[in-house]
C-alpha positions as CSV (number, residue, x, y, z in Angstrom):
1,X,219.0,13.9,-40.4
2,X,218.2,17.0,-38.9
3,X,220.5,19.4,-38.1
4,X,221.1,18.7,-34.3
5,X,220.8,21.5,-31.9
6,X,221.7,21.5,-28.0
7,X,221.3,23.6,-24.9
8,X,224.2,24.2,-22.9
9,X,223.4,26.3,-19.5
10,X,223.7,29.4,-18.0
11,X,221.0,30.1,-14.6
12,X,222.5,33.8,-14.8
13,X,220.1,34.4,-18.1
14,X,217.2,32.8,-16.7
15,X,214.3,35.0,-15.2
16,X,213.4,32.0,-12.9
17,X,214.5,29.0,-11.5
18,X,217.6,26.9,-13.2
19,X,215.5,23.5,-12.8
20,X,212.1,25.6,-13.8
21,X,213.7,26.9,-17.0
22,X,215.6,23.6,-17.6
23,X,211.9,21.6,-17.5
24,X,210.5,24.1,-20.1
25,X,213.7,23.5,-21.7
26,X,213.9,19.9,-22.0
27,X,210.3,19.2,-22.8
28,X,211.2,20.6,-26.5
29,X,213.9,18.0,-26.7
30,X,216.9,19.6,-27.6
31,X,219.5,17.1,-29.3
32,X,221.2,17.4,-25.5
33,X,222.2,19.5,-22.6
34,X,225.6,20.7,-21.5
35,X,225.1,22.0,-17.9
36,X,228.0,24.5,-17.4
37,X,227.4,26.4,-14.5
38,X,231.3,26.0,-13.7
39,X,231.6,29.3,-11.5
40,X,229.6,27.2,-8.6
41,X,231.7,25.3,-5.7
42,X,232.2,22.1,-6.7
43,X,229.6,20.9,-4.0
44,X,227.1,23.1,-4.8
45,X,227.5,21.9,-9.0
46,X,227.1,18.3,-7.9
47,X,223.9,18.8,-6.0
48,X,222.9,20.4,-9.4
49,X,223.9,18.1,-11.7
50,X,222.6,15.0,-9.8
51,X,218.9,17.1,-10.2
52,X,219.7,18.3,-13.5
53,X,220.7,14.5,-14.6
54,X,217.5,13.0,-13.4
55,X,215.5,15.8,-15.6
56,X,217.5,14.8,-18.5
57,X,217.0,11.2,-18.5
58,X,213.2,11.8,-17.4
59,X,212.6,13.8,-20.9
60,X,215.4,11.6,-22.6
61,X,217.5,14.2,-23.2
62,X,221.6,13.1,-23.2
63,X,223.4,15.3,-20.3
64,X,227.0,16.4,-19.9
65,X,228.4,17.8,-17.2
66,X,230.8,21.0,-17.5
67,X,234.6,21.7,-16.1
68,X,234.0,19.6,-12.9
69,X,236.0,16.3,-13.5
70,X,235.7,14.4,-10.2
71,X,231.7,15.0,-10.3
72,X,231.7,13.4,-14.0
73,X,233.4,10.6,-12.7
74,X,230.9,9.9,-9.7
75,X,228.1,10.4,-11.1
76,X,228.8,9.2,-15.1
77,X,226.8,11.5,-17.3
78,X,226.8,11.0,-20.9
79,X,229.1,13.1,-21.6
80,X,232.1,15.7,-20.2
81,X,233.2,19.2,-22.0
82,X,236.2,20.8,-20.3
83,X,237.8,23.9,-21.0
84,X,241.0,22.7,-22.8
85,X,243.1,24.4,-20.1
86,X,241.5,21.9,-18.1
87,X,241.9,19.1,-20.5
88,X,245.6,19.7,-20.9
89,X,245.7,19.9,-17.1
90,X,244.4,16.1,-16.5
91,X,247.0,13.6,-16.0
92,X,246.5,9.8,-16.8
93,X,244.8,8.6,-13.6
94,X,243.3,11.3,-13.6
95,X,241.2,10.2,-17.2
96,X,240.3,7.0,-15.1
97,X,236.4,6.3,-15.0
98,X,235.4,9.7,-16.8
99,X,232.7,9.4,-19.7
100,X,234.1,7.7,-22.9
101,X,232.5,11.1,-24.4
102,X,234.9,14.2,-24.0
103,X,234.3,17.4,-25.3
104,X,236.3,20.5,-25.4
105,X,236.0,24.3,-26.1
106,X,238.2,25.4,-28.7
107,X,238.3,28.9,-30.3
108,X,241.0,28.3,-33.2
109,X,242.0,25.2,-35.3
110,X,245.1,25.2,-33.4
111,X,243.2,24.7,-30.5
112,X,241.1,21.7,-32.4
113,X,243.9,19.6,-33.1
114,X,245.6,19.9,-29.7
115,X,242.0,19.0,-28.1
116,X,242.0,16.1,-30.7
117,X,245.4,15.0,-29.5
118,X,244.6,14.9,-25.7
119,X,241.5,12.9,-26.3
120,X,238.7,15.1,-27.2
121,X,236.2,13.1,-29.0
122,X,234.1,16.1,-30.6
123,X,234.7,19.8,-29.7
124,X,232.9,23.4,-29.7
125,X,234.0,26.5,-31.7
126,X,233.0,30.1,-30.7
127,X,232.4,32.7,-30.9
128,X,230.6,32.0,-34.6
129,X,228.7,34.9,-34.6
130,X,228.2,38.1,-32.9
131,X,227.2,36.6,-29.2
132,X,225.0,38.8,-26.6
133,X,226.8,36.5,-24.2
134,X,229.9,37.5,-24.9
135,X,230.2,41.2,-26.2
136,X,232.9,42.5,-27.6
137,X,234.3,39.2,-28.6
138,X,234.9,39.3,-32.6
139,X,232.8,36.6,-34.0
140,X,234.8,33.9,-36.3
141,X,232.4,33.2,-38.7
142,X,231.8,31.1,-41.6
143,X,234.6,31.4,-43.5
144,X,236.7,30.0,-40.4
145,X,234.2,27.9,-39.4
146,X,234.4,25.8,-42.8
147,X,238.4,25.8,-42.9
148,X,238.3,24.2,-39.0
149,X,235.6,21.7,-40.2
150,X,237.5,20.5,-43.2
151,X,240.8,20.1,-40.9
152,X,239.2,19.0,-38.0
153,X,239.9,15.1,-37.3
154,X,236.6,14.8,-34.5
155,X,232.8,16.5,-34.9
156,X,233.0,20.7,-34.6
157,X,229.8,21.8,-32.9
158,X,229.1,25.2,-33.6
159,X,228.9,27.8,-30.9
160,X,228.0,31.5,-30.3
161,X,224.9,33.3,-31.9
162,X,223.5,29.8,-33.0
163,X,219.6,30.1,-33.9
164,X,217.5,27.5,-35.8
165,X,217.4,29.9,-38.7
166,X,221.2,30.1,-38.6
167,X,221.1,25.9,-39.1
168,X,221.1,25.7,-43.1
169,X,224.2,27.9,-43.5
170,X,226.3,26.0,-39.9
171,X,225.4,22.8,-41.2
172,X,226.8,23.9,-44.8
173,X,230.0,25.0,-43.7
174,X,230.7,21.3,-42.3
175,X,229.3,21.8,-38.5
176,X,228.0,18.7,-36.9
177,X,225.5,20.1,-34.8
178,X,224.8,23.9,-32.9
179,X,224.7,24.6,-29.4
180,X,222.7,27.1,-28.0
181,X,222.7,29.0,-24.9
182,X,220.5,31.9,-24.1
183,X,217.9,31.1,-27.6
184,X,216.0,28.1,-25.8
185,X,214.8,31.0,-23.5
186,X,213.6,32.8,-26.7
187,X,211.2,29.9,-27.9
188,X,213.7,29.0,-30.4
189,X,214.9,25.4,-31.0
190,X,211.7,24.1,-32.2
191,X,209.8,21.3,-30.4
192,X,211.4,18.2,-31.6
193,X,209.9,14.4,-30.9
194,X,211.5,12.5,-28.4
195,X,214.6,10.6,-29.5
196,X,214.7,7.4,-30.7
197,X,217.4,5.4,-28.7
198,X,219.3,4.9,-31.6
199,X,219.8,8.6,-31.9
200,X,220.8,9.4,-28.6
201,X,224.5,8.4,-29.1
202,X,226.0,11.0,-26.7
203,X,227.3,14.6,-28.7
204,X,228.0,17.8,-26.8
């Protein structure tokens, strides 16, 4: 199998149009699409995400929905990533009727396993590599990346200066996928096929 790659959002490094750029996006079928966005009111994110959902499932592209738990439950994406602060923050009724899919961000194998232990069914690590989206921030790399893999007990996705060329090495070091953010804007990803439904099990 291919080494999966996904798109997770941000409009602030788009030169047009979140929906434009996410319809350019999506019609090269990345493995799915993480719509952060999570500095937006909570009413203004779930007018988004209801557009950005029916996009998705137009191209048939799996969504998840970012940070905003109560707009995951309502509207049932394929998927949720929290920030772990906000993970560790949810109570039990407050895990009733999200996704069966949780992701969460995680930055140290420390982090990983506590994610794991709340509930986290997959997670991302960043920064990888040296990230234009976050400067400054000393990338982990591959070395770390491997040891979080091998330790890890759900799927690491790989995040922070991902690029298709970058895929060989991720996927070597025991990463289950890349995620993307500003790249999909630089014609990298590829154009994949459509997935087949059996390959659109939900991942981050």
């Amino acid at each position: 199998m291919a080494f999966p790659l996904y798109c997770i959002t941000n409009r602030k490094l788009y030169n047009q149009p979140l929906l434009e750029a996410l319809e350019s996006i999506l019609r090269r079928h990345p493995a799915g699409l993480i719509l952060r966005e999570k500095d937006l009111t909570e009413a203004a994110y779930r007018k988004l995400a209801i557009q950005v959902l029916a996009l998705c499932r137009r191209h048939g592209v799996p969504c998840w929905l970012h940070t905003f738990v109560e707009v995951a439950r309502e509207l049932q994406p394929e998927g949720l990533h929290l920030p772990l602060p906000v993970l560790r923050n949810l109570g039990p009724a407050e895990r009733q009727g999200l996704p069966k899919q949780i992701g969460a961000s995680c930055h140290s194998l420390d982090d990983i396993l506590e994610a794991a232990e709340l509930g986290a069914t997959c997670c991302t690590f960043s920064p990888v590599y040296p990230s234009q989206c976050k400067p400054g921030v000393p990338p982990k790399g591959l070395v770390l990346l491997q040891q979080v893999c091998q330790e890890s007990p759900i799927p690491v996705y790989a995040l922070g200066g991902v690029t298709p060329e970058r895929a060989a090495e991720l996927k070597a070091a025991g990463a289950a996928g890349g995620v993307m953010m500003s790249g999909w804007l630089k014609g990298e990803g590829g154009k994949n096929p459509p997935p087949s439904p059996a390959e659109m099990v939900p991942r981050p």
